[in-house]
C-alpha positions in Angstrom: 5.3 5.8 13.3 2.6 3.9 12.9 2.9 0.1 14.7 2.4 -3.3 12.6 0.4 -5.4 14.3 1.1 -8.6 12.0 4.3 -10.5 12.1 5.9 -9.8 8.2 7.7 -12.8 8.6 5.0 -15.3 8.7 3.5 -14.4 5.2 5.8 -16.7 2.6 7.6 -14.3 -0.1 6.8 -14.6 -3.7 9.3 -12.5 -5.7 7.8 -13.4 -9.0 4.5 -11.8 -7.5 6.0 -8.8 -6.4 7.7 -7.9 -9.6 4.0 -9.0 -11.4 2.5 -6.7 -9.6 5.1 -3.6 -9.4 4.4 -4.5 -14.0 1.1 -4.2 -13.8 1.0 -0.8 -12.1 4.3 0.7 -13.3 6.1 0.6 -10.4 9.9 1.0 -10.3 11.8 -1.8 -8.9 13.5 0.5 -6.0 10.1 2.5 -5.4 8.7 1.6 -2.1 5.2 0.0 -1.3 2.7 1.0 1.3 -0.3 -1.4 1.0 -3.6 -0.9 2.7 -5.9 -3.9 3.5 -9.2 -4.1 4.9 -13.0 -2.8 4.5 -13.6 0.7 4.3 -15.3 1.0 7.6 -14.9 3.7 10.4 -12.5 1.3 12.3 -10.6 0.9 9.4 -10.0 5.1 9.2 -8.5 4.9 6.1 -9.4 8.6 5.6 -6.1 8.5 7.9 -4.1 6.7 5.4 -4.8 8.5 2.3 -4.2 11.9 3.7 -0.8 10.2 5.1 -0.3 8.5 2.0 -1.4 11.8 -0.4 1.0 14.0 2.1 4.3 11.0 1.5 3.4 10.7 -2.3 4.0 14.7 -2.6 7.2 14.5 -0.9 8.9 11.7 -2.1 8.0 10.4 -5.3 9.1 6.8 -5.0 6.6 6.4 -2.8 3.6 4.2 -3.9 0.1 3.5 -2.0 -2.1 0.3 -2.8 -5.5 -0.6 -1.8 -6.4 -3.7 -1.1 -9.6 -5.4 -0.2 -12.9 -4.3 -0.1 -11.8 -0.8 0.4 -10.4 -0.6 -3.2 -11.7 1.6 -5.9 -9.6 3.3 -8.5 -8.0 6.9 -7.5 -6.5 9.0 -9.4 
């Protein structure tokens, strides 16, 4: 498991956002979300979570990763 160092329950909810966003990319409603945030920087490792990411997605197809921040560049 890996631990969450921000509280969830401080960042306000915006449905309408959500169900933009799950649009835009094609996302089923019931899939779930893993988002990654930051700068793609060695104390970021976010080698880490694309091979976590690629191993879930191959598993479980529900399963969706984003990219956010300056770390973000199209994959395919």
């Amino acid at each position: 498991m890996i631990d969450n160092i921000f509280d969830a329950s401080l960042i306000p909810e915006d449905k309408n956002d959500r169900l933009e966003t799950r649009k835009n990319y094609g996302i089923a409603a019931d899939a779930k979300v893993v988002v990654g945030v930051g700068r793609d920087t060695p104390e970021k490792n976010l080698d880490f979570f694309l091979r976590v990411m690629s191993n879930l997605v191959e598993r479980e197809k529900t399963i969706y990763a984003i990219l956010v921040g300056d770390c973000a560049k199209t994959v395919e």
